[in-house]
N, CA, C and O of each residue as an XYZ file, in Angstrom:
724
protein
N     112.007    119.583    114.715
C     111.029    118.793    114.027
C     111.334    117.332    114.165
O     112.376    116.908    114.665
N     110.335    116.563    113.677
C     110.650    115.020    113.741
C     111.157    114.853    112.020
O     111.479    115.741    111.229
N     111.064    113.080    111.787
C     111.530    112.762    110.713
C     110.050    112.269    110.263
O     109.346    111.405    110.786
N     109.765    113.197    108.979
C     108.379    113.000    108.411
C     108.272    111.546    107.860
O     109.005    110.727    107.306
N     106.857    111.655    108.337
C     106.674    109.991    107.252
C     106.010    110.532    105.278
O     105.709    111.666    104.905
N     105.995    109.525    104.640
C     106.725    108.895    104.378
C     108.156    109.223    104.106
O     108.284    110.227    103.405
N     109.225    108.665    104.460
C     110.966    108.731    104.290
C     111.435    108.063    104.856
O     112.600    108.362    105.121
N     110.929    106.799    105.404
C     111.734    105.810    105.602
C     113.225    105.180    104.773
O     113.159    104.436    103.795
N     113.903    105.428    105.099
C     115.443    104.987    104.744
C     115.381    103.246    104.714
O     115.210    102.421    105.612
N     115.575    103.136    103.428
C     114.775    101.192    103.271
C     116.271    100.989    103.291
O     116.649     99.985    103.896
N     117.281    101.834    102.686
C     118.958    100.781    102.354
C     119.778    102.168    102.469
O     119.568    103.380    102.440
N     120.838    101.254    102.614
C     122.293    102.326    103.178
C     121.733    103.239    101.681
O     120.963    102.886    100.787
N     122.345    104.268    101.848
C     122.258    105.512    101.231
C     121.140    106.343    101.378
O     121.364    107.539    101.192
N     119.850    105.978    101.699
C     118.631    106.562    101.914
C     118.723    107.820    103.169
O     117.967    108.791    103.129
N     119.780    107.631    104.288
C     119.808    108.110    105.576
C     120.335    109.170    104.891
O     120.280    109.948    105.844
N     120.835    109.879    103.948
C     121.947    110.801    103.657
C     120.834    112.176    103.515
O     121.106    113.363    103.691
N     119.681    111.639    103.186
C     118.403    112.686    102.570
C     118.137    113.201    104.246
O     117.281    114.085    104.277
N     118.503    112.958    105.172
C     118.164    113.520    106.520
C     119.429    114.226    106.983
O     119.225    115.127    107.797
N     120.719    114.001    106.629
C     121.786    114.747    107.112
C     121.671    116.012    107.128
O     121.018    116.507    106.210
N     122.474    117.239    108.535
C     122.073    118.184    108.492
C     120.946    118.636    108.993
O     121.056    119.725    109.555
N     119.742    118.092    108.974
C     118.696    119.104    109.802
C     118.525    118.129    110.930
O     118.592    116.904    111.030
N     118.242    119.275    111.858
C     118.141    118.422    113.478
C     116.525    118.320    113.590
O     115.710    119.160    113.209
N     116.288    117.140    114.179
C     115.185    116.260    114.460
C     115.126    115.978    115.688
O     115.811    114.973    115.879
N     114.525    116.451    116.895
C     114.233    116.442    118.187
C     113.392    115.531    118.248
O     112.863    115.494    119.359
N     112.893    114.495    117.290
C     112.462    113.189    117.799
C     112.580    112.596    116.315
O     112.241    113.015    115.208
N     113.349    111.178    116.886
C     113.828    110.516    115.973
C     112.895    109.132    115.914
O     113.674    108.248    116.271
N     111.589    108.515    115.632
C     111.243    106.983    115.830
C     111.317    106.104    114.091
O     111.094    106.452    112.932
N     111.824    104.650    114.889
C     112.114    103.927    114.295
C     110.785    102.957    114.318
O     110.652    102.667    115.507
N     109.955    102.452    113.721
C     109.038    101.281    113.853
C     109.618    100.311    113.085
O     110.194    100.281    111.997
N     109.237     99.313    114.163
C     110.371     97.893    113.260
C     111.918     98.099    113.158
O     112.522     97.504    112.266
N     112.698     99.047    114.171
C     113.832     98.802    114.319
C     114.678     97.452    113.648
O     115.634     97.620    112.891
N     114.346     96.560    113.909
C     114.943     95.012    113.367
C     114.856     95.308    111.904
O     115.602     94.486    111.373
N     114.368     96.002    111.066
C     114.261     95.975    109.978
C     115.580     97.034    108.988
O     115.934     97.208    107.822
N     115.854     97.415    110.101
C     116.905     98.985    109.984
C     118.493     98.180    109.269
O     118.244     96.977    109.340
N     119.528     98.298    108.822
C     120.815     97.917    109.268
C     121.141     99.203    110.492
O     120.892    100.406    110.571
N     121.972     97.978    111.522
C     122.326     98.888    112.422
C     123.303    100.519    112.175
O     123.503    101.295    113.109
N     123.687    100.710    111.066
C     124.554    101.494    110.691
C     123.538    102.588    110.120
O     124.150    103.652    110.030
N     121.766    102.763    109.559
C     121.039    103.312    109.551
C     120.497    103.909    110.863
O     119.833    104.946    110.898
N     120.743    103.368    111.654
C     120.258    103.420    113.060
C     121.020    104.486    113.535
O     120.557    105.573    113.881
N     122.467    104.087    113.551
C     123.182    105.182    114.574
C     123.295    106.208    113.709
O     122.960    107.243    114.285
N     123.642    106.418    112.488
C     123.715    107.315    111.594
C     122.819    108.415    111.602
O     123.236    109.572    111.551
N     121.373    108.070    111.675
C     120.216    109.087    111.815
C     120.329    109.941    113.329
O     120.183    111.161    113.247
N     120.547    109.434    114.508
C     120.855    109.529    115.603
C     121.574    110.817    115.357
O     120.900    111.694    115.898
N     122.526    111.285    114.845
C     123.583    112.126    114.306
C     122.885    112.871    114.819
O     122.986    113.248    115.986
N     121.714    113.343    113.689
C     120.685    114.535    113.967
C     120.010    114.499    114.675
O     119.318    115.514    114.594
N     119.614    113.696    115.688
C     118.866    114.299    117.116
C     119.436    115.010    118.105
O     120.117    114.817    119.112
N     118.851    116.061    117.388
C     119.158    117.420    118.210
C     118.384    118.151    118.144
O     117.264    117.913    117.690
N     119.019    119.971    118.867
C     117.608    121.015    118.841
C     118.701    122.150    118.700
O     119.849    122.072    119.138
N     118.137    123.245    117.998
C     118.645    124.946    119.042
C     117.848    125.268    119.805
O     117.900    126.367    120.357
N     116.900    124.383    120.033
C     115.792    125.306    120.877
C     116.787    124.868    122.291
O     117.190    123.705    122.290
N     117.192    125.764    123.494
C     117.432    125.167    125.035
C     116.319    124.948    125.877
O     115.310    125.577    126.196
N     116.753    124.015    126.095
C     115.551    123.018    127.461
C     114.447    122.000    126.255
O     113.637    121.193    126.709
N     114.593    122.202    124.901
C     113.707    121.042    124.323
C     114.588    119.629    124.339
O     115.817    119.597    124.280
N     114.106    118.987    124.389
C     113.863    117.403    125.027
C     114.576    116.336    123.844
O     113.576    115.909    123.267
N     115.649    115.758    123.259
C     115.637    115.246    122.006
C     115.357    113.517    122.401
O     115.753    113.025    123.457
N     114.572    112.709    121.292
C     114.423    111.485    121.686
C     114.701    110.736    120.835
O     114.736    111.410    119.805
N     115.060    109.147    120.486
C     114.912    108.527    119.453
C     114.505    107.516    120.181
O     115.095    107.099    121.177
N     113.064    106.895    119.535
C     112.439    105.865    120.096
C     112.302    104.747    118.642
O     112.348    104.873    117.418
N     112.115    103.638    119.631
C     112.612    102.711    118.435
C     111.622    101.437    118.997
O     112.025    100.908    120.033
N     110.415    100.921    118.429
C     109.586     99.344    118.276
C     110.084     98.472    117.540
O     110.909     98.752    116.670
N     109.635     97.209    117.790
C     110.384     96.156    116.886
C     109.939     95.568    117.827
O     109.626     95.955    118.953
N     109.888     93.790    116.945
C     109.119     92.440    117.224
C     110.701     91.921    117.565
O     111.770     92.494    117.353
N     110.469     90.872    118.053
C     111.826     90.184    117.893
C     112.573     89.779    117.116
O     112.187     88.768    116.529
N     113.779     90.258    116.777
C     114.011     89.846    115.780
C     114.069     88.448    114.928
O     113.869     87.464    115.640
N     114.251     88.228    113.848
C     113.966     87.139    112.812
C     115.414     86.685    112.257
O     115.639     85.486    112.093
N     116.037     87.307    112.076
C     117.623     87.621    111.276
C     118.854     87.318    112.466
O     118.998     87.346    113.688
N     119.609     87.017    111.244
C     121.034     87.128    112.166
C     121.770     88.536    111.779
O     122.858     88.794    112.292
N     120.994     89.667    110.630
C     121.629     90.804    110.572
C     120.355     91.750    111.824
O     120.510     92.799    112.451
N     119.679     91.199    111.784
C     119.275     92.472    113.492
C     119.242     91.313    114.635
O     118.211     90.864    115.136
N     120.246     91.016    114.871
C     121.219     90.294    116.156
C     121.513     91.783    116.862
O     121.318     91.892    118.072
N     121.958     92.857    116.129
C     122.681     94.253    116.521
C     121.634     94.434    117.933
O     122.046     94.358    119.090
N     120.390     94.655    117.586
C     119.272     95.092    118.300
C     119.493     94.472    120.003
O     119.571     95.201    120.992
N     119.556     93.117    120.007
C     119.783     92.469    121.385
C     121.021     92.638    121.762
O     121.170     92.314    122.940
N     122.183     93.092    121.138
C     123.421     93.589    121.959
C     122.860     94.435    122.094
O     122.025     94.193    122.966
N     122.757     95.575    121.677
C     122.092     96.592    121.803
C     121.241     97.018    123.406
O     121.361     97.876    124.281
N     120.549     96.091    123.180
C     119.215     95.622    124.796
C     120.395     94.614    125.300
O     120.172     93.439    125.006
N     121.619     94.859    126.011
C     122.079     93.886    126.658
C     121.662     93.704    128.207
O     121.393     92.645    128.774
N     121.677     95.024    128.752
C     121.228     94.951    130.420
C     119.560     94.568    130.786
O     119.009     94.422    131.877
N     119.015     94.477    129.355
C     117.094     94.653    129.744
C     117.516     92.562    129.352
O     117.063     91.754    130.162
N     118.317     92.049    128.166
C     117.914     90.766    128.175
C     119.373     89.529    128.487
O     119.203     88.322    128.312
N     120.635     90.076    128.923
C     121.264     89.062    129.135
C     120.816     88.886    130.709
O     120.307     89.810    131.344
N     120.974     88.079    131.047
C     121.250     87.814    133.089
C     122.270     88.208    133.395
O     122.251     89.172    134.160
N     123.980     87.524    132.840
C     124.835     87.725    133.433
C     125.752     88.931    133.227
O     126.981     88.987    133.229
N     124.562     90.155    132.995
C     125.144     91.517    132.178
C     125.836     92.061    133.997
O     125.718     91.548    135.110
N     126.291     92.871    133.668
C     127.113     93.363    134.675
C     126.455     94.847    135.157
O     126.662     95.598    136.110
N     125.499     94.868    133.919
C     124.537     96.564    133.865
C     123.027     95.999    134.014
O     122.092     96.630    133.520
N     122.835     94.840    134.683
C     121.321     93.925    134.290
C     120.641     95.454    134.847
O     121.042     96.290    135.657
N     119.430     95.354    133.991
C     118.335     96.216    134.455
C     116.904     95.966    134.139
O     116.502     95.359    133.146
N     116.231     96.450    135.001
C     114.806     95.955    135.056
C     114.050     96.903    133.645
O     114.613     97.882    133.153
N     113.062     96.512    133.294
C     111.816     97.019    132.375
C     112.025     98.523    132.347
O     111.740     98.781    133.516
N     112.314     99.614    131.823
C     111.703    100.979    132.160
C     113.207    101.360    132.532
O     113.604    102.360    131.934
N     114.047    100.816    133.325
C     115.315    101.479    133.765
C     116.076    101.908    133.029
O     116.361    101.499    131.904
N     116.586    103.014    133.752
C     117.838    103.246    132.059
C     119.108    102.895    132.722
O     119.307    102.518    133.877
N     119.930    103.100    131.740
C     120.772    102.404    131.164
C     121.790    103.617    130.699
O     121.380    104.582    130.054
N     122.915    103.483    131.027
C     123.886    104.560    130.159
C     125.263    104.174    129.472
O     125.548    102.993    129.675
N     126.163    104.850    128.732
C     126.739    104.134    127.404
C     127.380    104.980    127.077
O     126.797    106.051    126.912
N     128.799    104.932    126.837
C     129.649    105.686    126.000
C     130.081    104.853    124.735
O     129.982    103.630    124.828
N     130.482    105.319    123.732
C     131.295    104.768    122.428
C     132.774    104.889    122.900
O     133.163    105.979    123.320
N     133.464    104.015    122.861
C     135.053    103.699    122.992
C     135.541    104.090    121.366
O     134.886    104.458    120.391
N     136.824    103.859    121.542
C     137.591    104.187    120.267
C     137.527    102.940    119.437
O     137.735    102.953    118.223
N     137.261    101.961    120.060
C     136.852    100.679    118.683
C     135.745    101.153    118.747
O     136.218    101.823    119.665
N     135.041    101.378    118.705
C     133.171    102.043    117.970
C     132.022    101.013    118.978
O     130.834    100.777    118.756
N     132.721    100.638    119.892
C     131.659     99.481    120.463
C     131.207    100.056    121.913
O     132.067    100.385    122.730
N     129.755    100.168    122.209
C     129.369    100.317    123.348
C     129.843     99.914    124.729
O     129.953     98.689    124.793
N     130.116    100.450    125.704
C     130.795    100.598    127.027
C     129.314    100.893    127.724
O     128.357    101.537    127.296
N     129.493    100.219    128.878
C     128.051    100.700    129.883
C     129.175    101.359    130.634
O     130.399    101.269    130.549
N     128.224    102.166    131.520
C     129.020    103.454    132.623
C     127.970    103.567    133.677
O     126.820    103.647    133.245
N     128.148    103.592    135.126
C     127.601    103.366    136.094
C     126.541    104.663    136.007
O     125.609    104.542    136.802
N     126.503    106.002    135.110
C     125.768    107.063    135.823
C     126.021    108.124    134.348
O     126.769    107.932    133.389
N     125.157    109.177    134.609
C     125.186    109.745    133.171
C     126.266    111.142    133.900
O     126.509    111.321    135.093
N     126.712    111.902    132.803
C     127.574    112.361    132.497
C     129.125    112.290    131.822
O     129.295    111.486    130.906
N     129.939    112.894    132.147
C     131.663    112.869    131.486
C     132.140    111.608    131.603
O     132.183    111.239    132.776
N     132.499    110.846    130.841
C     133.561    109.482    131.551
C     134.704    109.764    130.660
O     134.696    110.247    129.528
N     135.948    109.261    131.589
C     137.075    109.124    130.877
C     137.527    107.368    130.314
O     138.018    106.314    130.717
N     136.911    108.060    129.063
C     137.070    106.672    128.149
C     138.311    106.413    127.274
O     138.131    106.759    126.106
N     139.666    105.832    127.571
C     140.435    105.524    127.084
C     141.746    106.650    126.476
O     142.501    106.544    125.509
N     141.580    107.847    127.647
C     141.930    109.000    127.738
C     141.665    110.038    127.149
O     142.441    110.854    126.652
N     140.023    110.039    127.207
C     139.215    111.033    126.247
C     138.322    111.032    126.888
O     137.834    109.965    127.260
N     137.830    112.157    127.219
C     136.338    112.538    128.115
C     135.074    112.320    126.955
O     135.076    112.914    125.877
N     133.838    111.214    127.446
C     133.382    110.979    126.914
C     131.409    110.961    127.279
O     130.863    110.048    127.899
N     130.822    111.945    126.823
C     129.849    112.355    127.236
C     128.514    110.421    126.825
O     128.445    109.679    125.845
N     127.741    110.428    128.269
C     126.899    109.139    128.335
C     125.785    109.640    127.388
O     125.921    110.754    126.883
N     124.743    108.929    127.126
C     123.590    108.573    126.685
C     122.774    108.095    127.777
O     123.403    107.780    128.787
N     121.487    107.965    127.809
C     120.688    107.175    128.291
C     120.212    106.288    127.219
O     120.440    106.484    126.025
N     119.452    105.172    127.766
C     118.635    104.154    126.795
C     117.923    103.677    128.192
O     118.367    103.727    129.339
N     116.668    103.198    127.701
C     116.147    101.913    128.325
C     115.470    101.060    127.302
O     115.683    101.073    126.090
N     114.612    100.307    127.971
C     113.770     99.128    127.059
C     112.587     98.755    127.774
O     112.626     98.476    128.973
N     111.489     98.736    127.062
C     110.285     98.090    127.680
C     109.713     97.465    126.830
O     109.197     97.801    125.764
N     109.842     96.325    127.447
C     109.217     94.704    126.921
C     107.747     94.916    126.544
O     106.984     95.780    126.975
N     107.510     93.951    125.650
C     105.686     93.832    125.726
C     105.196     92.415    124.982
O     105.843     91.783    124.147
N     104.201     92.172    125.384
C     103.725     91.569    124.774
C     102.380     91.496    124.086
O     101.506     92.182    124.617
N     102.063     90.861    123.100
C     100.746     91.205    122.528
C      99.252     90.966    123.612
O      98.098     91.374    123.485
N      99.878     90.174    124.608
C      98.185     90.480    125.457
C      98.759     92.003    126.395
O      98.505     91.841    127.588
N      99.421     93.332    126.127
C      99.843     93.926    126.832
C      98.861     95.064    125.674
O      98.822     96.196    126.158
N      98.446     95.007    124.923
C      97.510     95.932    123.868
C      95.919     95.107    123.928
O      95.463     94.129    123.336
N      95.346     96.108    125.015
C      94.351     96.073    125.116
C      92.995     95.536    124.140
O      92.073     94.730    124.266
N      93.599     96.731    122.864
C      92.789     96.694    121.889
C      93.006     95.288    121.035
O      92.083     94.553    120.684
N      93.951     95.137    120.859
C      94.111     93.562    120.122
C      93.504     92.836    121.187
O      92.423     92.515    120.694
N      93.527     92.518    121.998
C      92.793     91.908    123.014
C      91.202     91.354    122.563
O      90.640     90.293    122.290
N      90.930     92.633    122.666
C      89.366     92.574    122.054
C      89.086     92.240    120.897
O      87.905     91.894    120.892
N      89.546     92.151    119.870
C      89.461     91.913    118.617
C      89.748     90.424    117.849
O      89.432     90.098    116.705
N      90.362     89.748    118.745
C      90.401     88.378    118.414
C      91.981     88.004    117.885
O      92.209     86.889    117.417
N      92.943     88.935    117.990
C      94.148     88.758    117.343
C      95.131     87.779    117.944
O      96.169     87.459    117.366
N      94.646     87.162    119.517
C      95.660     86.606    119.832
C      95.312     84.720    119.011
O      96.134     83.805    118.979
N      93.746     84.683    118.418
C      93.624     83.369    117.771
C      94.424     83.423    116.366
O      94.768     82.470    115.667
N      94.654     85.012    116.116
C      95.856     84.904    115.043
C      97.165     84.646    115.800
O      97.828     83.916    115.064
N      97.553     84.791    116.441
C      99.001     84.762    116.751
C      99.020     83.234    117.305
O      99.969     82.535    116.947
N      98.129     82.728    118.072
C      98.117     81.281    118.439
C      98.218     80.063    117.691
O      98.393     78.915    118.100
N      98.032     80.651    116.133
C      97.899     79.691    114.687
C      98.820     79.457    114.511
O      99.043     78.298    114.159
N     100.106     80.549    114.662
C     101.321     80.730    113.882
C     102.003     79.395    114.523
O     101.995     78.985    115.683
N     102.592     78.871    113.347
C     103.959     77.902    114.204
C     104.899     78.550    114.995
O     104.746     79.757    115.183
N     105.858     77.963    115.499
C     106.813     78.054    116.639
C     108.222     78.180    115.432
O     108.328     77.261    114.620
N     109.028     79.098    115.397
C     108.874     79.917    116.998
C     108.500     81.072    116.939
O     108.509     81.902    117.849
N     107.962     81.261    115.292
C     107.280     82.844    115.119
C     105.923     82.939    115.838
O     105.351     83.996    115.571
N     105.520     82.460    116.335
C     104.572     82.136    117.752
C     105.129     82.931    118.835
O     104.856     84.120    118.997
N     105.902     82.267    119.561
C     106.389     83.010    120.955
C     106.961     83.954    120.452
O     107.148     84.741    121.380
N     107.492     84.504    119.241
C     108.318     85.570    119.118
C     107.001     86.902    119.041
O     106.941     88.020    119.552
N     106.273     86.299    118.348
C     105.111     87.509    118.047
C     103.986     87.416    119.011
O     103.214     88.373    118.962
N     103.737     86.577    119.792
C     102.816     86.304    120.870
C     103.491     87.173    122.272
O     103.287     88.212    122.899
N     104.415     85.998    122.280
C     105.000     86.278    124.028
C     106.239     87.351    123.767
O     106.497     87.917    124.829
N     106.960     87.738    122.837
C     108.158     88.903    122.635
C     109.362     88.397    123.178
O     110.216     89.005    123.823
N     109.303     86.572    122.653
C     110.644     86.273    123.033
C     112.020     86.660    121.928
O     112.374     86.452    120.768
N     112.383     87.212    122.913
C     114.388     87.700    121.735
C     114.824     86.543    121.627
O     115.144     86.273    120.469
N     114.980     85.687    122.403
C     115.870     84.306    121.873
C     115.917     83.353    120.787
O     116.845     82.647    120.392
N     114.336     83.519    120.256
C     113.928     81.969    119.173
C     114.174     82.320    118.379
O     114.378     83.524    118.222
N     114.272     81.514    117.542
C     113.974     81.611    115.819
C     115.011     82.334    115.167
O     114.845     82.418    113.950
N     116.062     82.895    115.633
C     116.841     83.615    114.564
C     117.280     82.860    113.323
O     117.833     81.785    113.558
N     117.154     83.181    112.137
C     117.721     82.621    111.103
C     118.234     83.809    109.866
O     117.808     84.879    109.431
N     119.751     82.626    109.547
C     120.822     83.084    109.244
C     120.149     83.428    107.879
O     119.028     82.962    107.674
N     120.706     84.160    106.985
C     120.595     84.826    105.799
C     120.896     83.388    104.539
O     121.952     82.758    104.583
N     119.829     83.073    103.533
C     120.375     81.747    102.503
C     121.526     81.691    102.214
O     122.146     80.631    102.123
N     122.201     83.290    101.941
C     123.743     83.294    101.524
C     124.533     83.567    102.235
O     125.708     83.646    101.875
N     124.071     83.840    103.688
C     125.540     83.799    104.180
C     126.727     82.668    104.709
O     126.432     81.582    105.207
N     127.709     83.011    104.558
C     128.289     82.173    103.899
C     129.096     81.040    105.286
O     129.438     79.858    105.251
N     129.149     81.966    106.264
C     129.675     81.296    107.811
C     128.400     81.049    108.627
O     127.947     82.183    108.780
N     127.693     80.306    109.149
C     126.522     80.316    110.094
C     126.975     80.625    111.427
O     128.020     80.245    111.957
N     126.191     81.261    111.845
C     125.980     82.094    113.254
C     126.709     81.110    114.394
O     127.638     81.331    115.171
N     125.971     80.051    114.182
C     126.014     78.690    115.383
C     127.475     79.083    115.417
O     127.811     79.369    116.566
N     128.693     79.217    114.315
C     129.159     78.620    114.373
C     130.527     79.262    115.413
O     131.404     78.966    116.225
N     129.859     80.391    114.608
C     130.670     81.803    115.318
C     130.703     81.992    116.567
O     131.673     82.445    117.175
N     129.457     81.600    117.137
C     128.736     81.573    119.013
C     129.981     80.186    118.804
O     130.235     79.438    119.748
């Protein structure tokens, strides 16, 4: 089965009401809105007993706004850095083991890798970009004289689907981003 709507998991503890039953399709709308630790957590359960069914977790989202869904563009490192070492085009996938610090590893090809002397089964991922003249139907409807109103840089972020602009840091947090980069 999938993960019924409504049950969106709004804050850590909400994901716990899904533990245990397997979900052969997992989607996220508005990913950026998730903490990343909701994200991988649900993941758990994408699975099946059925053999040969298909498990997926698909995940939309605008660009992010925050410096807490920053996660999302590491995340998309080969679809948006240049000097990624895994660069990949629109649609391509992408494969990934977890290391023993908990942090993503790219891997040339899917299957077994020996990750840090532990055989370590890949993932796939990809990413496909869009932008709002890429929906037909908004097209027709007049939505891009809404998105053309907006100031900058929630403009290009919601117009053109740029990842780079506009991130801003949280009122309270207490170190700024800049400072850390």
């Amino acid at each position: 089965g999938s993960v019924p709507h409504p049950g969106t998991p709004q804050e850590e503890g909400d994901e716990a009401k899904y533990q245990g039953n397997p979900y052969d399709l997992i989607g996220f709308d508005e990913v950026t809105q998730f903490p990343e630790y909701i994200f991988n957590f649900l993941q758990t359960w994408n699975r099946t007993d059925k053999p040969g069914q298909q498990c997926r977790v698909i995940a939309t989202f605008n660009p992010p706004r925050s410096a807490e869904a920053q996660w999302v563009l590491k995340y998309l490192e080969p679809w948006l850095e240049p000097q990624s070492d895994y660069k990949a085009k629109p649609g391509e996938l992408r494969h990934f083991v977890i290391n023993e610090a908990g942090e993503r590893q790219w891997v040339d090809h899917a299957g077994t890798h020996k990750i840090e002397g532990k055989d370590r089964i890949s993932r796939s991922i990809t990413f496909i970009p869009a932008k709002a003249t890429d929906n037909p139907i908004y097209m027709k409807t007049g939505y891009m004289a809404t998105l053309d109103s907006l100031p900058e840089p929630l403009r290009s972020q919601m117009r053109d689907g740029d990842m780079k602009v506009g991130l801003v840091d949280d009122l309270w947090q207490a170190i700024p981003s800049a400072w850390v980069k």
